[in-house]
Each structure stands twice: as C-alpha cells, then as structure tokens.
C-alpha positions in Angstrom: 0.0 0.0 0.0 3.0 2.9 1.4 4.2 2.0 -2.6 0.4 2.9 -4.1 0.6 5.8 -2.0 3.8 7.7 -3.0 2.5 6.7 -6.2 -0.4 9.2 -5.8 1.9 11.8 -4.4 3.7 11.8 -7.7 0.8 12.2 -9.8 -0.2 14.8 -7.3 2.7 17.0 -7.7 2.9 16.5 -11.1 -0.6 18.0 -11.6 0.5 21.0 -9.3 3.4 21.8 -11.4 2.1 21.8 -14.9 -0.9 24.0 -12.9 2.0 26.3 -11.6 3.1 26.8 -14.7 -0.1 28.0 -16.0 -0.4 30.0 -13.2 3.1 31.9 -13.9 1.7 33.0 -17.3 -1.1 34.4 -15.8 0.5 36.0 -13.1 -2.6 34.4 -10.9 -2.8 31.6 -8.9 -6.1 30.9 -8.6 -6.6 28.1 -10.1 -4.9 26.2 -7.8 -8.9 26.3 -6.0 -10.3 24.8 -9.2 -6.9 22.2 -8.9 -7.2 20.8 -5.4 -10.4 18.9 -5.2 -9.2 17.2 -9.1 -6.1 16.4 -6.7 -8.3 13.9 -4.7 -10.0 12.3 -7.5 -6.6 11.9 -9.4 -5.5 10.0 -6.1 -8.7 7.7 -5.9 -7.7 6.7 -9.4 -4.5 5.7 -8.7 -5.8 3.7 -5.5 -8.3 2.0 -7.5 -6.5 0.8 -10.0 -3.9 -0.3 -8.0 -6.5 -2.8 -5.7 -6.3 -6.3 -6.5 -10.4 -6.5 -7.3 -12.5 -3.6 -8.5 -16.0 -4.5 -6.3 -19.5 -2.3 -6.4 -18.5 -0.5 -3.9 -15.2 0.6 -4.7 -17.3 1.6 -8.0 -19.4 3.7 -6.3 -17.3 5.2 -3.7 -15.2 6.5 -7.3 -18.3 7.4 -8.2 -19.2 9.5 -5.1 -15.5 10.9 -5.1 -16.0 11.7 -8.8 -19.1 13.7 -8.3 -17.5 15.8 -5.6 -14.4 16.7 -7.4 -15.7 17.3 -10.2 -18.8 20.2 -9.3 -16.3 21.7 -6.9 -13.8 22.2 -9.4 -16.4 23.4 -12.4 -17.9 25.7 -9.5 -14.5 27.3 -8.5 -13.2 27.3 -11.9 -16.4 29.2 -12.9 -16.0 31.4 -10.0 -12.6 32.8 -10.8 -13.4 32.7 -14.5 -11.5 36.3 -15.5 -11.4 37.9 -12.1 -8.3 39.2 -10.5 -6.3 37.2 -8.2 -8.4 36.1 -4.9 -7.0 38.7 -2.1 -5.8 36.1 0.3 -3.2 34.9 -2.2 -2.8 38.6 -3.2 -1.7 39.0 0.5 0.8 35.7 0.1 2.1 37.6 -3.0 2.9 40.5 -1.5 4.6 38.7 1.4 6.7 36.7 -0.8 8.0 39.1 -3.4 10.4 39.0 -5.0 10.5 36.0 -7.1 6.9 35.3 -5.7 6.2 33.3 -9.2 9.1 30.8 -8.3 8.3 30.8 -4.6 4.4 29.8 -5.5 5.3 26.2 -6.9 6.2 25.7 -3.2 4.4 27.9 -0.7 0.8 27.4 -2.7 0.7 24.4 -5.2 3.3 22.2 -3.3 2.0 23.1 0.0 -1.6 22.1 -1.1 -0.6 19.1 -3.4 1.3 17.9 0.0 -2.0 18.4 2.0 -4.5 16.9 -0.4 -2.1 14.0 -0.5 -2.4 13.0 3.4 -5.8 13.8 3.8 -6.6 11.3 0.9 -5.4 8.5 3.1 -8.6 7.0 4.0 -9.6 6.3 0.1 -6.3 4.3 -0.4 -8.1 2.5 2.2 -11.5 2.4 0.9 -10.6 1.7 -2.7 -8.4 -1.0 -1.8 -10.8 -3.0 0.2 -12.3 -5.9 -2.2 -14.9 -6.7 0.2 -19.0 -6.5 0.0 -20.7 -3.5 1.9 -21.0 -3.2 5.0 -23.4 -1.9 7.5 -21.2 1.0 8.3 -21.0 2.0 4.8 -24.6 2.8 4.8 -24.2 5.3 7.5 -21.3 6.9 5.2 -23.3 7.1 2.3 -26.0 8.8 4.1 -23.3 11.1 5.9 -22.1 11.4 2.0 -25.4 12.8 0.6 -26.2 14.9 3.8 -22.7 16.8 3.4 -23.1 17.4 -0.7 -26.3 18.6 -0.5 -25.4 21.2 2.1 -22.4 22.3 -0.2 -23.7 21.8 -3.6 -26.8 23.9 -2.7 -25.6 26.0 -0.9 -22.8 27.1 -3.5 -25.8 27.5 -6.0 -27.7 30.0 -3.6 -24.5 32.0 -3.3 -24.0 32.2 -6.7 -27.7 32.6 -7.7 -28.0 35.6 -5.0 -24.7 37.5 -6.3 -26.2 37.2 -9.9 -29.0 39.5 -9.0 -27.8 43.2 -9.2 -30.6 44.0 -6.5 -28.8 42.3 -3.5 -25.5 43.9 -3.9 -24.7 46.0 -0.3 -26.3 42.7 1.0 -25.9 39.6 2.7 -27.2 36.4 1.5 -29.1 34.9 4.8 -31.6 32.6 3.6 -31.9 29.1 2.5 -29.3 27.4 4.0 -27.5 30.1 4.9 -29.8 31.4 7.1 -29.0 28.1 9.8 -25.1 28.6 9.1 -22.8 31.3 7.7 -20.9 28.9 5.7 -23.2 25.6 5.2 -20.6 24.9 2.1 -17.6 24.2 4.8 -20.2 22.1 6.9 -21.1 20.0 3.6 -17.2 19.8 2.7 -17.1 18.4 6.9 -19.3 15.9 6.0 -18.1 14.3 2.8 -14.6 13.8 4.7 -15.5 12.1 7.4 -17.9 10.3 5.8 -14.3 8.9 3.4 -13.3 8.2 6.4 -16.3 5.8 7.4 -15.6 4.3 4.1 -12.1 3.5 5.3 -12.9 1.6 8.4 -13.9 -1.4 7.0 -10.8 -2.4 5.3 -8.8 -1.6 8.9 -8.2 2.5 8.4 -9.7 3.1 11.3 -5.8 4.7 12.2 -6.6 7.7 9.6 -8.8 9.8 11.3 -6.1 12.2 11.7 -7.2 12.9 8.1 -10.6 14.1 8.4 -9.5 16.0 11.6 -6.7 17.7 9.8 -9.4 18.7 6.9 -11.6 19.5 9.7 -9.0 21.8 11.0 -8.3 23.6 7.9 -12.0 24.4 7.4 -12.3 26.3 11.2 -9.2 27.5 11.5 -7.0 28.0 8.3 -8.4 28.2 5.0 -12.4 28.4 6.2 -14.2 30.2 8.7 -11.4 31.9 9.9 -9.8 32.9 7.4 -13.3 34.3 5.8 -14.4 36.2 8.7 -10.9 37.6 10.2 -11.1 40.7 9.3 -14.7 41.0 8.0 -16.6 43.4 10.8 -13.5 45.7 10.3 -14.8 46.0 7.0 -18.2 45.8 7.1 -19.4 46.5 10.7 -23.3 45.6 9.5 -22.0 41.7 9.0 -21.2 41.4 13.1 -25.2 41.4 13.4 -25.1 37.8 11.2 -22.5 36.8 13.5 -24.8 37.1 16.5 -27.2 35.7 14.8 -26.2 32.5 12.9 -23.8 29.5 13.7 -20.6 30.1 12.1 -20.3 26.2 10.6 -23.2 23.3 12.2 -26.1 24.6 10.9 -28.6 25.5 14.1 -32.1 27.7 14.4 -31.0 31.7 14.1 -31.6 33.9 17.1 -34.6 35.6 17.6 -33.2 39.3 17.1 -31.6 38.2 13.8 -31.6 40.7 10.9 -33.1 39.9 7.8 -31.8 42.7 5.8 -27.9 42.5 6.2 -25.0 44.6 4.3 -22.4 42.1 2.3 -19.4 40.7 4.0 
C-alpha cells in the first residue's frame, strides 16, 4: 500500500506543477482552487486501480468521489473565471516578493498538493478494500449525501443571489445560509468524514487524523477563519449575522436576527 501511495503523491505533484506553470503566465494563482479537489480524484484513481479486485462498492465510492471533485472544481473554476487574483493569495504575494512566481510552486501548489495527498489517506483504504458492503457503509453514504447537499446547494444559492444586481450591499441569509454562515464548509465536513467511514472497514480506522486535519483547515485555516478575520472591520453591518447565525453546524437563528444585512 505505502508503494500505491507515494504513487499518488507523484501524480499529485505533477498535476501542481504543470498548474503552476499555467499560473506563472497568468500572473494568478487561482486556479490552484479549481486544482485541489481534481487532486483527490486523481488519487482515488491511482488507488483503484492499483486494488487487487475492482467490487461495487469501490465503483461507487469513485463514483461519489468523482461527483464531488468534479462540481467543486467546475464551480470554483467558474468562480474565478477572468477575475483578478483572490485577495488572500494577493496577501501571500505581496509577502513573498520578489520571485513570488518561483516561490508559489512551493508555498501554494506544493504546499496544497502535500495536503491533499495525506488527507486522501482514507480512500487508499477504501478503494483498496475488495470486500462486500457493510453496514457502516450505509451510514457513510447517508453522511455522504447529507454533506453534498449542504455544499452543492448551498454554492448554488450564493451564486444565484450575487447574480441578482438587487442584492448587492447585501448579505445572503436565507436558505441554508440562514442556519449557518458557511453551510458549504459544513457539507465539505461531511463528505470527509464520511471517506473516512468508508475507510474503516478495510482496517483505516488509524486515519482519522485525516478528516480531523481537513476539519482543521476548514475552522481555522483556510475556512471560517480565514473568511471572517477581518470581516466586521470592513463591514461593521455583517457582526449582526455573526450574533445571529452559527458560524459552521447549521442551528435555528436567534430571535433578534436581521433579515436585511449589508455584504461581507
């Protein structure tokens, strides 16, 4: 397995650099967003193909895998489509220069490719396993569904509310956003651990270090605190859907909350 593994790495980081590359031409790094989830389902491939017997169920976990990675990466690709360079890596840019272009292949695509390569532990574990289902994988599947319906709907309400020119100075704080100020991050929580569920079968009950580490990086890197750090500074009106709304589990809103709320 360590052998399939590094095996995956190497495809990983491959993928980063001809994505670096692209990036240095554009003078943008974006599209390492668009990149990382494709990261994961480049790994899955290499760890099904590698298993001794391709089952049903490593079919559908692909399957399941496949459909994440691939409407999170059209979604962010579409996101980004011809708009300047996001500000957090604008930030990282400025920090690094000179030479940031060179720097990047390291402190964003290699930094990432290295991440999405140990979270993806638990599928080497699930793919490989050429057993039948179990009753656990039931619970994952339902875990699974719960997680990408929270972020592939939610991701459409976003988009669908920034579309209409009438909401601009405000806040989307309905639908599912109106139970959690980033249900997208809470659906992303779900789909991990539910890989991980998928993993425990075939004995990787050990890599639950993965779906805490993504778990991690949603709070208190790349998600909710990065997102809202310096937010109220810049718009004082969004501190009223902060007392109002769980930050990631979705929950009922306060009494007192707003309904009519400025943009973050």
């Amino acid at each position: 397995m360590l052998t399939i593994y590094f095996q995956a790495l190497l495809v990983i980081l491959s993928m980063g650099f001809v994505t670096w590359l692209y990036s240095v031409k554009r003078h943008n790094v974006n599209s390492v967003d668009s990149l990382w989830s494709l990261m994961f389902l480049a790994a899955a491939i290499v760890y099904l193909v590698s298993a001794a017997e391709i089952t049903s169920r490593n079919l559908i976990i692909i399957s399941l895998v496949s459909l994440w990675s691939i409407r999170l990466s059209v979604h962010l690709m579409v996101r980004n489509w011809n708009h300047d360079e996001d500000h957090r890596y604008q930030t990282i840019r400025a920090n690094n220069e000179p030479n940031f272009a060179l720097k990047s292949i390291y402190i964003v695509f290699g930094l990432q490719g290295l991440l999405a390569w140990i979270i993806s532990i638990p599928l080497l574990f699930a793919l490989q396993n050429t057993g039948g289902f179990q009753w656990i994988d039931g619970f994952a599947l339902g875990l699974w569904t719960l997680g990408f319906y929270f972020e592939a709907i939610s991701d459409w309400q976003l988009r669908h509310f920034k579309k209409n020119p009438a909401n601009k100075g405000r806040v989307l704080d309905t639908g599912l956003w109106r139970y959690s100020r980033h249900p997208n991050y809470f659906g992303e929580f779900c789909i991990w651990w539910s890989f991980y569920l998928f993993a425990i079968p075939s004995g990787g009950w050990w890599t639950i270090y993965a779906p805490i580490l993504m778990t991690f990086l949603l709070l208190k890197v790349s998600g909710v605190v990065m997102m809202e750090k310096t937010i109220t500074q810049r718009r004082p009106e969004y501190q009223r859907y902060i007392d109002s709304t769980n930050a990631f589990f979705p929950g009922t809103p306060h009494p007192e909350r707003h309904l009519t709320l400025k943009e973050e």
